[in-house]
Every structure is written in C-alpha cells, then in structure tokens.
gemmi code that builds the backbone of each chain (N, CA, C; Angstrom):
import gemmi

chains = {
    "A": [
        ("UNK", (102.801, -175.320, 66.099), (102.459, -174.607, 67.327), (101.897, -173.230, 66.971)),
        ("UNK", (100.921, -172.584, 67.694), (100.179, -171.542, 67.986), (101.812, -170.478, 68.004)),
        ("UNK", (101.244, -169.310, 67.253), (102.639, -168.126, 67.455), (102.104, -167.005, 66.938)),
        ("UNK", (102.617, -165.896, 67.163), (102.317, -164.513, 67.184), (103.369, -163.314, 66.466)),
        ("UNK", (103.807, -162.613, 65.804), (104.943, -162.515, 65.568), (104.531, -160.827, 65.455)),
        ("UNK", (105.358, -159.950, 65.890), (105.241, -158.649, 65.755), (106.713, -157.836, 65.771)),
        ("UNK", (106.752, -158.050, 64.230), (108.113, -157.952, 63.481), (109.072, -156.628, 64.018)),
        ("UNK", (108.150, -155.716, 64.380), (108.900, -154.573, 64.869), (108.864, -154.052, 66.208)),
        ("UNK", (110.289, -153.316, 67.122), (109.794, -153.487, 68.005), (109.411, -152.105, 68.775)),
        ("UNK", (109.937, -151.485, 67.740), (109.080, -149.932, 67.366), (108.752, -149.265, 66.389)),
        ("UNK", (107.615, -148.715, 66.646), (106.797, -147.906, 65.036), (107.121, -146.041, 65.745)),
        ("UNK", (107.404, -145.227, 64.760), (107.978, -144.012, 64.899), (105.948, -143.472, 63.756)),
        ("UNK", (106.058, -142.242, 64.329), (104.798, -141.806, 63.468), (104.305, -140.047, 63.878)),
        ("UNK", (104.178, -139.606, 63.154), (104.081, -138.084, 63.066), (102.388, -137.617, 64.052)),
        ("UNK", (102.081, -137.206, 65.047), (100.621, -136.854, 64.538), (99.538, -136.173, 63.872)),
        ("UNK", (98.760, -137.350, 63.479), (97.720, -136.768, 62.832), (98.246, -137.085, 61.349)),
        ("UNK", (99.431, -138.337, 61.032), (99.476, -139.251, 60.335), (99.090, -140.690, 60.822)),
        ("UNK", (98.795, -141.524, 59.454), (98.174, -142.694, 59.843), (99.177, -143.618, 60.500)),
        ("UNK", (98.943, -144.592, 61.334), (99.802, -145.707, 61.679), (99.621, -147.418, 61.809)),
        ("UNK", (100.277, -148.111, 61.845), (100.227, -149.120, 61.397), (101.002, -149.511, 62.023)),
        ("UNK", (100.210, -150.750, 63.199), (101.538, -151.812, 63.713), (101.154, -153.337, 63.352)),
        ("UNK", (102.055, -153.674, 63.089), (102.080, -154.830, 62.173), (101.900, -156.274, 62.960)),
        ("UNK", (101.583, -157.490, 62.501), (100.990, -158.850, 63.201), (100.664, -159.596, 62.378)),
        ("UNK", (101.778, -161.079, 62.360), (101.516, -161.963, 61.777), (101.306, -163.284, 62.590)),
        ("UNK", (100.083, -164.242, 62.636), (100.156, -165.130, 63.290), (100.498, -166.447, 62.158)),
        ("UNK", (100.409, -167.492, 62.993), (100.830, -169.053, 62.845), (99.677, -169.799, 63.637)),
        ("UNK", (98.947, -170.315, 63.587), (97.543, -171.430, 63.737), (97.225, -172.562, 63.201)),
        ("UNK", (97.033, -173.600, 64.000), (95.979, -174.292, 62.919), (94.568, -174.194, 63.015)),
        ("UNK", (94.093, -174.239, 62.191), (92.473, -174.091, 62.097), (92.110, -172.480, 62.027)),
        ("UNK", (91.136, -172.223, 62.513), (90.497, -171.117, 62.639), (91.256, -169.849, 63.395)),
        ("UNK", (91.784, -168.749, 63.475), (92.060, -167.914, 64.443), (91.242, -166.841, 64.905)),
        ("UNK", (91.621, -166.784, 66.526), (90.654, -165.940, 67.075), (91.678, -164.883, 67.398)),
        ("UNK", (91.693, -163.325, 67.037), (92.882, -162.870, 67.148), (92.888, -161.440, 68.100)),
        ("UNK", (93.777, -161.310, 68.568), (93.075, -159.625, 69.595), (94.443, -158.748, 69.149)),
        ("UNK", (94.051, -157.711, 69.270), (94.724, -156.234, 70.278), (94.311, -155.834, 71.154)),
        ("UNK", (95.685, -155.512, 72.378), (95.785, -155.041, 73.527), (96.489, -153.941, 74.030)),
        ("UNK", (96.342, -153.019, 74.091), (97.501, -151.687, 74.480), (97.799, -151.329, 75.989)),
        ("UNK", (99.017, -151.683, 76.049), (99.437, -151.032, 77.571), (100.330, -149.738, 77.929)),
        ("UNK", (99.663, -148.804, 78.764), (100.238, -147.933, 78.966), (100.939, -148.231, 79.998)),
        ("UNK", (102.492, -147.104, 80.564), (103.056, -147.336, 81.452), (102.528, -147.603, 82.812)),
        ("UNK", (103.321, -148.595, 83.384), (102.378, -148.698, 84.651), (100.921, -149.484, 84.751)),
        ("UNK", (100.489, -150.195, 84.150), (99.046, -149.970, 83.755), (98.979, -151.666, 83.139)),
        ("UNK", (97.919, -152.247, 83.521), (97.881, -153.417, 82.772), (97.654, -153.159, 81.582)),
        ("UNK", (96.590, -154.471, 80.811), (96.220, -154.277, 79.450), (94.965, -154.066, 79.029)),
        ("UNK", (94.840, -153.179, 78.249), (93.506, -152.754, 77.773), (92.990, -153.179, 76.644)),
        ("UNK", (91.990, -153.999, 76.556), (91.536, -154.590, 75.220), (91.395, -153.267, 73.836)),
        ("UNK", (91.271, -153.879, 72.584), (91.102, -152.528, 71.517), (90.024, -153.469, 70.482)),
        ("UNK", (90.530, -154.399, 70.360), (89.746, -155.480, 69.831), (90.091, -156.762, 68.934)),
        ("UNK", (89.259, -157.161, 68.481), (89.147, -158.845, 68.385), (88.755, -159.481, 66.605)),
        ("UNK", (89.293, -160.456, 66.343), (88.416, -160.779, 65.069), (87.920, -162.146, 65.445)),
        ("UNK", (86.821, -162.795, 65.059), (87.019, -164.146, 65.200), (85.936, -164.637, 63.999)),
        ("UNK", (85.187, -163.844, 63.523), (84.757, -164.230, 61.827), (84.194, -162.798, 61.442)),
        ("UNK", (83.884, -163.229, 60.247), (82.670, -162.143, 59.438), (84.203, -161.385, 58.583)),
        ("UNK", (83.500, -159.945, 58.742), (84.312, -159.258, 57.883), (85.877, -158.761, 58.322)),
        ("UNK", (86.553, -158.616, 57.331), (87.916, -158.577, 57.696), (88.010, -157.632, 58.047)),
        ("UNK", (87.865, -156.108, 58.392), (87.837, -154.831, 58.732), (86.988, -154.725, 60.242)),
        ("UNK", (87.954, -154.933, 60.803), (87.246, -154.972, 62.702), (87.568, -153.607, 62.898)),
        ("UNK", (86.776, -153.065, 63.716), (86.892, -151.593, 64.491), (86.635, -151.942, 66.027)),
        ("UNK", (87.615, -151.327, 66.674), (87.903, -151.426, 68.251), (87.577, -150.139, 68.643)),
        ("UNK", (88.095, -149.603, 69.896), (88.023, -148.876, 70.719), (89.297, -147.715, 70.191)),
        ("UNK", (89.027, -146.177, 70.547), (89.683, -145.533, 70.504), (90.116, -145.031, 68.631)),
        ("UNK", (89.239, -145.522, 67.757), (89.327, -144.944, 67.044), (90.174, -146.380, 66.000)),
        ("UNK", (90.852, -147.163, 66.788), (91.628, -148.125, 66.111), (90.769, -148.944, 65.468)),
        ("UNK", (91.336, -149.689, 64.440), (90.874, -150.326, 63.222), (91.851, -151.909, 63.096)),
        ("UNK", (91.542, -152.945, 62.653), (92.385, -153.786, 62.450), (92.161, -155.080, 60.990)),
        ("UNK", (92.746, -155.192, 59.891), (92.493, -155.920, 59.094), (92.876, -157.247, 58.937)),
        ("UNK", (92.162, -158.344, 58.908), (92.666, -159.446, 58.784), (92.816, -160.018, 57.232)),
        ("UNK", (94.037, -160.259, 57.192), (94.075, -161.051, 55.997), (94.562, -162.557, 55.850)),
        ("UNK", (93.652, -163.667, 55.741), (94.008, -164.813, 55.746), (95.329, -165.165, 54.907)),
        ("UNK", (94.926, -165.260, 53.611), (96.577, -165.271, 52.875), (97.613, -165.166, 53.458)),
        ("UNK", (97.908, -163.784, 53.697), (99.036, -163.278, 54.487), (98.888, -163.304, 55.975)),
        ("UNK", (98.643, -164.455, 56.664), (98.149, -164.889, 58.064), (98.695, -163.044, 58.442)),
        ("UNK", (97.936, -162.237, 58.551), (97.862, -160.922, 59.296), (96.791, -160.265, 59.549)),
        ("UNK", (97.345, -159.753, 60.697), (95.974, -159.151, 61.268), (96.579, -157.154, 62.056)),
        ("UNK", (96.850, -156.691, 60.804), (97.435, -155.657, 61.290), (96.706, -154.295, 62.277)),
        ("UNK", (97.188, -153.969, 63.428), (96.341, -152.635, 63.480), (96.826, -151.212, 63.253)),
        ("UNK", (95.730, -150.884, 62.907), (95.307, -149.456, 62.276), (94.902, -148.275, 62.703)),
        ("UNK", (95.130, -147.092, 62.141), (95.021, -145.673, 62.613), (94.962, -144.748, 61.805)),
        ("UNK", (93.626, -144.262, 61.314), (93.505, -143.148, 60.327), (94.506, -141.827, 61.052)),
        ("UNK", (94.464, -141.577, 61.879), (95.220, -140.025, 62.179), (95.237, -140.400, 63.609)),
        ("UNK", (96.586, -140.519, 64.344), (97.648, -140.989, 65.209), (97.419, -139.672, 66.041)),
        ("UNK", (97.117, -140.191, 67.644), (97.388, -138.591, 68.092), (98.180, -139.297, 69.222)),
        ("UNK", (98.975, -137.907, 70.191), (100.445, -138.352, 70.517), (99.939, -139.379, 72.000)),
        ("UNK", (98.652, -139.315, 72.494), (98.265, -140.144, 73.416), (97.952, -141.131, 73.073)),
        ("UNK", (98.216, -141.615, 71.738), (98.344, -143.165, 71.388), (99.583, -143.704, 71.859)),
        ("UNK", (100.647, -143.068, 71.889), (101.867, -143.700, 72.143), (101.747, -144.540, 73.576)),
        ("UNK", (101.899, -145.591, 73.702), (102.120, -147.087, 74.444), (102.489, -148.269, 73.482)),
        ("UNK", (102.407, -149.116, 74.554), (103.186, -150.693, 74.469), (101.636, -151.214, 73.621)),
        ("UNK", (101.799, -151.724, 72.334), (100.651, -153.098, 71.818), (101.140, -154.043, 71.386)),
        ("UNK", (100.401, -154.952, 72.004), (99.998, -156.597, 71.861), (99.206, -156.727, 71.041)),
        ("UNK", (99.683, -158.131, 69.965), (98.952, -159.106, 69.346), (98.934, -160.491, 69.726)),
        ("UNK", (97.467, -160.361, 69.766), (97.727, -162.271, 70.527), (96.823, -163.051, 70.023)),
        ("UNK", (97.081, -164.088, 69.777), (95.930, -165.080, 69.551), (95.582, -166.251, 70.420)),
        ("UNK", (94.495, -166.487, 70.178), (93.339, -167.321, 71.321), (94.002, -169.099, 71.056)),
        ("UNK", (94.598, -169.536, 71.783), (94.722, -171.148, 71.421), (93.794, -171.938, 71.449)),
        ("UNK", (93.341, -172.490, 70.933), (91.663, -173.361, 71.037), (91.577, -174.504, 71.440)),
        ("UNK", (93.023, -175.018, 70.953), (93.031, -176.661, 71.256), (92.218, -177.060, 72.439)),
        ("UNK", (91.694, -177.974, 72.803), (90.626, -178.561, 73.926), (91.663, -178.989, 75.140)),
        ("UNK", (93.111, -179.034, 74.900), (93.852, -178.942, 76.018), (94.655, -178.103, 76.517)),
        ("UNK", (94.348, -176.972, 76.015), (94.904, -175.512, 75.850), (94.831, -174.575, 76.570)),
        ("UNK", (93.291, -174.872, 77.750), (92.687, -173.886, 77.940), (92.339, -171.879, 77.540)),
        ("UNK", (92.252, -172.440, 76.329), (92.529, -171.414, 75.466), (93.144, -170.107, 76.076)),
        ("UNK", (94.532, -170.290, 76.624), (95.040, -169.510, 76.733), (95.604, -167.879, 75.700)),
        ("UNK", (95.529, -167.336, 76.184), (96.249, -166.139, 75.079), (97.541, -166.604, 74.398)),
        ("UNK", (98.109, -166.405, 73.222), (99.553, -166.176, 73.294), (99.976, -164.657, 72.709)),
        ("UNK", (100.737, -164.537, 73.026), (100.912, -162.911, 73.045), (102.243, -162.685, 72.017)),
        ("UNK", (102.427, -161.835, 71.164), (103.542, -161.014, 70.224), (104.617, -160.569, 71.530)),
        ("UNK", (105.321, -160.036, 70.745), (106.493, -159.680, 71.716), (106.403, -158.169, 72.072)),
        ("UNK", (105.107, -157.510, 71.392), (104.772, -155.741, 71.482), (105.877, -155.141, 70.764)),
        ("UNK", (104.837, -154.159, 70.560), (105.803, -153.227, 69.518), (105.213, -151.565, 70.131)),
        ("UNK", (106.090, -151.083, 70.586), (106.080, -149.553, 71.008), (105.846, -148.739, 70.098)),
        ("UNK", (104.420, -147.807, 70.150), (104.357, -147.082, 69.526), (104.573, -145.723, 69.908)),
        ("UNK", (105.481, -144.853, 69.503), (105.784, -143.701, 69.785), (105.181, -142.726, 68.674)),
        ("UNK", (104.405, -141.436, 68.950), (103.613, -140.470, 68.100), (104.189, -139.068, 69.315)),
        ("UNK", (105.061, -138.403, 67.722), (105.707, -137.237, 68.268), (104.858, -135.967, 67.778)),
        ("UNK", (104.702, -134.999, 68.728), (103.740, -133.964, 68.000), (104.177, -133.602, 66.661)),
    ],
    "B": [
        ("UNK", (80.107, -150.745, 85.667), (80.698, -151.880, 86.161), (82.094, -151.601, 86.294)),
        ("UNK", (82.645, -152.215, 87.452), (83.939, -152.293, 87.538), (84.598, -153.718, 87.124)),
        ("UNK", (86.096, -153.437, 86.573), (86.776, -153.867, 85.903), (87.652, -154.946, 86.711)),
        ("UNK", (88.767, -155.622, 86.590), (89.632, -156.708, 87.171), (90.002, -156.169, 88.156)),
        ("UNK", (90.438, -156.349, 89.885), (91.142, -155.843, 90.615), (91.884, -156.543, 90.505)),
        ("UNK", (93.124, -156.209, 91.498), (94.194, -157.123, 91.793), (94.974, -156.123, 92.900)),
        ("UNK", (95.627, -156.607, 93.692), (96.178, -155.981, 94.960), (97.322, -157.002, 95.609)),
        ("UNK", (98.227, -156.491, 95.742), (98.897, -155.359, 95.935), (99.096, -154.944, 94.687)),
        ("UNK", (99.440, -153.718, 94.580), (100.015, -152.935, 93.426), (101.586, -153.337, 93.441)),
        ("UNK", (102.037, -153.468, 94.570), (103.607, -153.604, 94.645), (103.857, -154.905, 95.635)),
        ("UNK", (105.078, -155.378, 95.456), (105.494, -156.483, 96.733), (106.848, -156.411, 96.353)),
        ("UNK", (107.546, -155.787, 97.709), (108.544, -156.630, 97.845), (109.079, -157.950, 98.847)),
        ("UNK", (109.754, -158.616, 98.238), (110.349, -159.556, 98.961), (111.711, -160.038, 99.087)),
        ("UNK", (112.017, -161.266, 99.404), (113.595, -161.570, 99.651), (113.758, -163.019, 98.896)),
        ("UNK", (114.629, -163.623, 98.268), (114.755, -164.807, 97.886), (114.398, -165.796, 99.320)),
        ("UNK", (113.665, -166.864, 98.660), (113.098, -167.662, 99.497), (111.623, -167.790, 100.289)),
        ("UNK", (111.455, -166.375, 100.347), (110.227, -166.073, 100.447), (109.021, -166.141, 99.723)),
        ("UNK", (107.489, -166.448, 100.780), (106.534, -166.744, 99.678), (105.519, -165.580, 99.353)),
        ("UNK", (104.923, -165.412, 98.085), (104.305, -163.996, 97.781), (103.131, -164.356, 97.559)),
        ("UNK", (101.838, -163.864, 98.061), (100.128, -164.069, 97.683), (100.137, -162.925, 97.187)),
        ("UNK", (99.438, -162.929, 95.723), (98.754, -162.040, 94.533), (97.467, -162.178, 94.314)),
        ("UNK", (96.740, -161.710, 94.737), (95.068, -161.483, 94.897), (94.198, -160.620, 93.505)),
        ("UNK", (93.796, -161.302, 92.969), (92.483, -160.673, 91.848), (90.855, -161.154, 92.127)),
        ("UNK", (90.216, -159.932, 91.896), (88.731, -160.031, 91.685), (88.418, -160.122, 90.452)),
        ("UNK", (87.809, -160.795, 89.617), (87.420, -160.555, 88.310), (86.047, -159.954, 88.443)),
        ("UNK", (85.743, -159.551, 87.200), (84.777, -158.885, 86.494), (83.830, -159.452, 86.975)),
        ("UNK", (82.301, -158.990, 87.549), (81.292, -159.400, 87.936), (80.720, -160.095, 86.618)),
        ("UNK", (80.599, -161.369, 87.177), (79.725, -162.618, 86.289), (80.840, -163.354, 85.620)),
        ("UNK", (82.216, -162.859, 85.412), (83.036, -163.930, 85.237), (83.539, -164.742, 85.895)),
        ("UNK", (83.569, -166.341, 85.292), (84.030, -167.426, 86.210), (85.269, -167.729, 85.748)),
        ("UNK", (85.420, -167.102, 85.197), (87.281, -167.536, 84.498), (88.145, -166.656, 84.988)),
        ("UNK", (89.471, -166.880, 85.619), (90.617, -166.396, 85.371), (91.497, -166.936, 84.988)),
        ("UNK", (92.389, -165.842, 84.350), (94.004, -166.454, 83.842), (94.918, -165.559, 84.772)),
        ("UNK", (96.224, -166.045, 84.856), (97.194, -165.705, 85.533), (98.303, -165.563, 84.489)),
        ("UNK", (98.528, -164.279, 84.189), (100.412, -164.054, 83.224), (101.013, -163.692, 84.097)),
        ("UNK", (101.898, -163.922, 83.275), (104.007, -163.401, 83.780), (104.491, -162.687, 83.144)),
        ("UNK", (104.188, -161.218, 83.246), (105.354, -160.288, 82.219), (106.738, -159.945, 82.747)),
        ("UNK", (107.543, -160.273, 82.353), (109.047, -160.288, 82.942), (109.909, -159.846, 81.874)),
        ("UNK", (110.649, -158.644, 82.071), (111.430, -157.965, 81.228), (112.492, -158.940, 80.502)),
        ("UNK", (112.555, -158.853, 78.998), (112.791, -159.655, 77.925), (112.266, -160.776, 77.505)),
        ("UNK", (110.721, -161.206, 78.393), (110.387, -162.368, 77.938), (108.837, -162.484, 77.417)),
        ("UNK", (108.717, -160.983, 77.648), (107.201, -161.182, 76.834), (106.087, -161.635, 78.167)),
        ("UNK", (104.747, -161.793, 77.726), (103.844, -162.242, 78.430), (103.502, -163.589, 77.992)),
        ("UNK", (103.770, -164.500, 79.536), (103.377, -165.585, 79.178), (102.684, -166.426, 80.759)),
        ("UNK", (101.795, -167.440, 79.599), (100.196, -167.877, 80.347), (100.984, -168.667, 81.572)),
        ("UNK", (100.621, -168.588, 82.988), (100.646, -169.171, 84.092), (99.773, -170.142, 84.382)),
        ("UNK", (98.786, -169.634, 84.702), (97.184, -170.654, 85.161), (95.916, -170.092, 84.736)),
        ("UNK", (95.049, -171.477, 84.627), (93.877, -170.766, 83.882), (93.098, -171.403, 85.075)),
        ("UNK", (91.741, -170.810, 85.694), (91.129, -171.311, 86.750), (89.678, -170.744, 86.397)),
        ("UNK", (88.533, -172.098, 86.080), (87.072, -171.536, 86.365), (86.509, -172.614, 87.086)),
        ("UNK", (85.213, -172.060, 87.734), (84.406, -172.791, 88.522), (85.382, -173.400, 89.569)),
        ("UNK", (86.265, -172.953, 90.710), (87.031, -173.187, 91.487), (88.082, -174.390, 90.628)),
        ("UNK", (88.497, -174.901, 89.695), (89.019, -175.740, 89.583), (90.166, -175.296, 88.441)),
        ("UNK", (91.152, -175.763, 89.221), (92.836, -175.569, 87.692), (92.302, -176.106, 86.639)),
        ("UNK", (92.341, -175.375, 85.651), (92.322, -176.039, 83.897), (92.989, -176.107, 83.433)),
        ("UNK", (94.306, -175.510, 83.812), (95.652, -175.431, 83.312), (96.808, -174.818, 83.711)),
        ("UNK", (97.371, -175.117, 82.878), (98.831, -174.173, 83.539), (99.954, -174.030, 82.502)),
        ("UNK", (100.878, -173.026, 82.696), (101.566, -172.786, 81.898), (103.073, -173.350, 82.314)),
        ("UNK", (104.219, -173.589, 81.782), (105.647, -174.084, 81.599), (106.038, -173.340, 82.777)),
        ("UNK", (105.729, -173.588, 83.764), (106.156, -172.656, 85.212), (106.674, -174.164, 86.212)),
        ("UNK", (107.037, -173.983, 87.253), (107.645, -175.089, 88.423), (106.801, -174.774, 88.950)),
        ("UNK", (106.168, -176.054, 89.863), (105.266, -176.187, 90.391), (105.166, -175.056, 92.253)),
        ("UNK", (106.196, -174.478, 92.323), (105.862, -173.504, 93.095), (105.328, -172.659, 92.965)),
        ("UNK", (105.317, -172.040, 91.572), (103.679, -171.495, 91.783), (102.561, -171.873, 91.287)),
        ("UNK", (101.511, -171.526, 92.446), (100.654, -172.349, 92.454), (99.190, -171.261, 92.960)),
        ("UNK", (97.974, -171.838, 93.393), (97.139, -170.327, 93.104), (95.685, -171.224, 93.692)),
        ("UNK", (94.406, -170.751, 93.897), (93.591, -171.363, 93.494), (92.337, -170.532, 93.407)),
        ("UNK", (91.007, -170.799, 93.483), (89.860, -169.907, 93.260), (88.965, -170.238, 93.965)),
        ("UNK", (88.599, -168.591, 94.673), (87.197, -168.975, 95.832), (85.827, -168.900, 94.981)),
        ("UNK", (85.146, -169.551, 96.174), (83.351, -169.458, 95.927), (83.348, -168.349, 94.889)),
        ("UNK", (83.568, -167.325, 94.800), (83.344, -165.622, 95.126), (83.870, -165.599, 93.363)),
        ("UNK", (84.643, -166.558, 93.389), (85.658, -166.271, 92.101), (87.014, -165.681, 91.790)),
        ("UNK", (87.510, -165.219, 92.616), (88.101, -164.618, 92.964), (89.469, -165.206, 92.913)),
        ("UNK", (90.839, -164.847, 92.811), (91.316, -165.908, 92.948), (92.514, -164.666, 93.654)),
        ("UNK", (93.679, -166.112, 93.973), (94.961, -166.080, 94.502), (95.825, -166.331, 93.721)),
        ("UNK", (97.757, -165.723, 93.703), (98.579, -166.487, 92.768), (99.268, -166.689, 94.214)),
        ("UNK", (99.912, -167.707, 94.164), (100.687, -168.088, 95.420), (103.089, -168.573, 94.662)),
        ("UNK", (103.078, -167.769, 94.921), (104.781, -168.287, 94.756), (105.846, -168.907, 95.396)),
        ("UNK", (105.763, -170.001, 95.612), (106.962, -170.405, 96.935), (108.496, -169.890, 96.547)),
        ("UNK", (109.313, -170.062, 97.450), (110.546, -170.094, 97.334), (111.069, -169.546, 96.188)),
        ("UNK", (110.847, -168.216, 96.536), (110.933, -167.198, 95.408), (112.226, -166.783, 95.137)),
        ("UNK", (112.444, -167.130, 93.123), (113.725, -166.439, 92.833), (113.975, -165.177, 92.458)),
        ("UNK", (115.285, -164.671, 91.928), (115.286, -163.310, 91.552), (114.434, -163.165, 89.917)),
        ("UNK", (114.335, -164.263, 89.651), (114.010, -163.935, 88.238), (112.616, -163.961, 88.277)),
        ("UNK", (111.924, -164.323, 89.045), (110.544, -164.032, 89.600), (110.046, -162.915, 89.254)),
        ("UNK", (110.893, -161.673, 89.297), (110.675, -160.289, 89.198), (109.846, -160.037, 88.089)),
        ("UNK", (108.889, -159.813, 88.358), (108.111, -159.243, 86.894), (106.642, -158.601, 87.395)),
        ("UNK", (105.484, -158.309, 86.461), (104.715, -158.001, 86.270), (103.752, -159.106, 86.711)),
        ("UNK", (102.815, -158.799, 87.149), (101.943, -160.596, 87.196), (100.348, -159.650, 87.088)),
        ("UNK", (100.166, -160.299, 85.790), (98.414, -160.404, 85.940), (97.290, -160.706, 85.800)),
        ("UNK", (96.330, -160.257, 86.051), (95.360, -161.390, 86.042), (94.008, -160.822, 84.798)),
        ("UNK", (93.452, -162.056, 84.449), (92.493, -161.577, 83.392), (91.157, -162.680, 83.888)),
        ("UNK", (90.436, -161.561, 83.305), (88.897, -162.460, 83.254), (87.731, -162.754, 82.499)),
        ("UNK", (87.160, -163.563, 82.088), (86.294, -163.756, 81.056), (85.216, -164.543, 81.370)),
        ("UNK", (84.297, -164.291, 80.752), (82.976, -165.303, 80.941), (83.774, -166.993, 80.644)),
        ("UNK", (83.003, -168.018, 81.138), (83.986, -168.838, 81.231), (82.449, -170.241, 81.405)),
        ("UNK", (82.402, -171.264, 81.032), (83.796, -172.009, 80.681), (83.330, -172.655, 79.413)),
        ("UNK", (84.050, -172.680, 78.094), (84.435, -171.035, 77.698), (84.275, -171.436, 76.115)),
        ("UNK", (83.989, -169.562, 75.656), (84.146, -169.643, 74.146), (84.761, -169.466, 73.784)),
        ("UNK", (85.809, -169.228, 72.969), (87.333, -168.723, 72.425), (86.845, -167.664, 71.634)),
        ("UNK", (85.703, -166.780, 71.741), (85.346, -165.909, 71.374), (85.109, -164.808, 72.545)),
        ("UNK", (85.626, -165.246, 73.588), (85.399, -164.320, 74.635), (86.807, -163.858, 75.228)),
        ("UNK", (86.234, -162.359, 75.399), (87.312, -161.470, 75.530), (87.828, -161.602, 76.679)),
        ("UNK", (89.320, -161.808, 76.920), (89.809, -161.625, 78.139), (90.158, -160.252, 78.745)),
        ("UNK", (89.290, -160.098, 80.223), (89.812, -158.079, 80.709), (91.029, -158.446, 81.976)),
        ("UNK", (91.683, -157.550, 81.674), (93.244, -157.670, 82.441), (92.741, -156.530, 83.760)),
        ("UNK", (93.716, -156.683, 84.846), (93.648, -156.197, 85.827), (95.005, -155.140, 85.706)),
        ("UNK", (95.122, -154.375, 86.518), (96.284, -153.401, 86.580), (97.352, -153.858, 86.947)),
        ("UNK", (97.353, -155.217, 87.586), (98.901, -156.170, 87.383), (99.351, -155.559, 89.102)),
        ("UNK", (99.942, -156.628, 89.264), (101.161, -156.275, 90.625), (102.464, -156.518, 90.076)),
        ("UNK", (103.143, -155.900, 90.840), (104.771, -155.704, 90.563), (105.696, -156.344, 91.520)),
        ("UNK", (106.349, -157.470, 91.179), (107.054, -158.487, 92.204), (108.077, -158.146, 92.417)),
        ("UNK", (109.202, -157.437, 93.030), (110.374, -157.402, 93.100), (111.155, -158.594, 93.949)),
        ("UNK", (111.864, -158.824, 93.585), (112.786, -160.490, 94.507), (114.126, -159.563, 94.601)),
        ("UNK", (114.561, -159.278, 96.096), (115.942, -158.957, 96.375), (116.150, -159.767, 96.740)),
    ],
}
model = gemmi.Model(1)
for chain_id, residues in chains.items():
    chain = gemmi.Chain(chain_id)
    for i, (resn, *xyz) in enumerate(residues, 1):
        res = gemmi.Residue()
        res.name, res.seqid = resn, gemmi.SeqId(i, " ")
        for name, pos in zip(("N", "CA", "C"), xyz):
            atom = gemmi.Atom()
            atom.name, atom.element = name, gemmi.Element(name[0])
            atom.pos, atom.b_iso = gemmi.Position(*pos), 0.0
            res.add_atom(atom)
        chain.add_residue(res)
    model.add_chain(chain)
structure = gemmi.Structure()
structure.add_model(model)
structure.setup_entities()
C-alpha cells in the first residue's frame, strides 16, 4: 500500500538557521510526491512537487526539497528559516493506481516552530 | 486568478442533523477532491468528482455523500451527523481528468462542529 511517513512531529529551529523536515514514502512504481504548508486557520498551501528529472526541486517561499530514491525520501528544505515559516507541513504522495483516483495520501505533519 | 472557495467558513450543528459544504474550484478545473481533517487522524481522501461524475471515494459511510454542478462546482452533503464528524473539511482542485502530475489547490476548508 501507498504510505507517507513523517517521523517527527515537531522540528525546533533557530532563525536564520537551516531546516529540515523530514519524509519518507512507500510506493509502487513511480512516485509523484508534494509539500503542503498550513497555517493556523487556513487550508493548504502548495510549496511543491517532484514527479521526474532532477532530484533538487525548488518550491515556493524559498523552500527546497530533495528526493532520494534509495532512501525512498523526499525531504524539505531551508537554507535560512525565518520565524514566519513556523506552521503545520504535509508530505503526500499522489496514488496512481487506475482505481485510485489518484487521490493524495498525506504524512501525519510535522510542526515547524522557528524561534527568533 | 482566484483560488478554491468554499463556504461556510464555520457550521454548527446538532447530532442527527444534515450539513451542505459548498466549493468553487479554480477556474478551468474539472476536478475536485473532498478531505477530512479531524483532530488525531490526519487528512484523509473523501470523494474525488470530475466532469459531474463520482470517481471515487474514500473509507467513509455512505452518508456522506456530495455531487458536482455544470459550473463545477461542487457540494459535500453529510447525513445524520455524528460527533466525530467534527473536523476540518476541504476541498481541492485540479485540472482533471487527470495527470498524476497535476497539482492539487486546497480551499480555506470549513469547520464542522457536531454538538
């Protein structure tokens, strides 16, 4: 089965140090993989996506995300963390199966908190 | 361009009662999905709806239920509503039907309360 796993369920981070929230999926075949950040109150806001080419995706807001097949991960990234990053992110991946309607499946989020 | 609506922002209701959840998607998308964010359980897929027709659905009881106008637009419909109902509900949209390379955009979600 299709799964998402986002080992932590909070990341602590200084600003204007780098950060890193972590994402491991489970697939068969190919994965199509996203980040999503929600602020309080607030649905979800896409950041971005991999679904081929190079492993170093760049999203929105400065965020970054690396995929590494081996280590089914697709972590995202943050050269220098500022404290209005802090919200709720999602990792999810795309189910493909043809009876799937490629629904999302979603990580369990991991809170990122950035203290001045 | 504007982004997913969805309205109400809030609902309350009473056990037993039925709740309509209304989204516009994204101009030119024919797809929506319907989630369930509900405190301790994560977000998970409800219904997927393009070109007026259910494509799917998620591990839910068939009371809720939903469907999609001309317009695209769709409805979530909940019968006989429990307390555990309570959650987040929202809706996403994507060009459709479909690449698994296409991005799903979320709406600002309504908030179900069940007393």
């Amino acid at each position: 089965a299709q799964s998402v796993a986002q080992p932590e369920d909070q990341v602590n981070v200084a600003e204007g140090n780098p950060l890193t929230v972590k994402c491991t999926y489970s697939v068969s075949g190919n994965p199509y993989l996203f980040w999503y950040v929600q602020y309080p109150n607030r649905g979800l806001q896409f950041l971005l996506k991999y679904i081929t080419g190079d492993n170093l995706v760049k999203g929105s807001y400065g965020f970054e995300a690396e995929f590494n097949k081996s280590q089914t991960s697709f972590h995202l990234k943050k050269p220098s963390a500022l404290v209005s990053d802090s919200a709720l992110y999602f990792c999810a991946v795309r189910d493909i199966r043809m009876d799937s309607s490629y629904k999302l499946i979603f990580g369990s989020g991991t809170r990122l908190l950035v203290r001045p | 361009e504007a982004g997913v609506t969805q309205s109400p922002t809030h609902l309350i209701k009473t056990r037993g009662q039925q709740a309509t959840l209304r989204c516009s998607p994204i101009s030119g998308h024919t797809s929506v999905y319907w989630y369930q964010q509900a405190l301790g359980l994560g977000l998970q897929f409800l219904l997927w709806y393009d070109e007026g027709e259910e494509r799917n659905r998620g591990n839910f009881p068939p009371r809720f239920s939903g469907r999609q106008f001309p317009n695209y637009s769709s409805e979530l419909n909940v019968n006989a509503l429990e307390l555990e109902d309570s959650a987040l509900y929202l809706c996403a949209s994507s060009r459709g039907l479909d690449t698994p390379q296409e991005t799903q955009y979320f709406g600002p979600g309504t908030r179900l309360l069940v007393l």
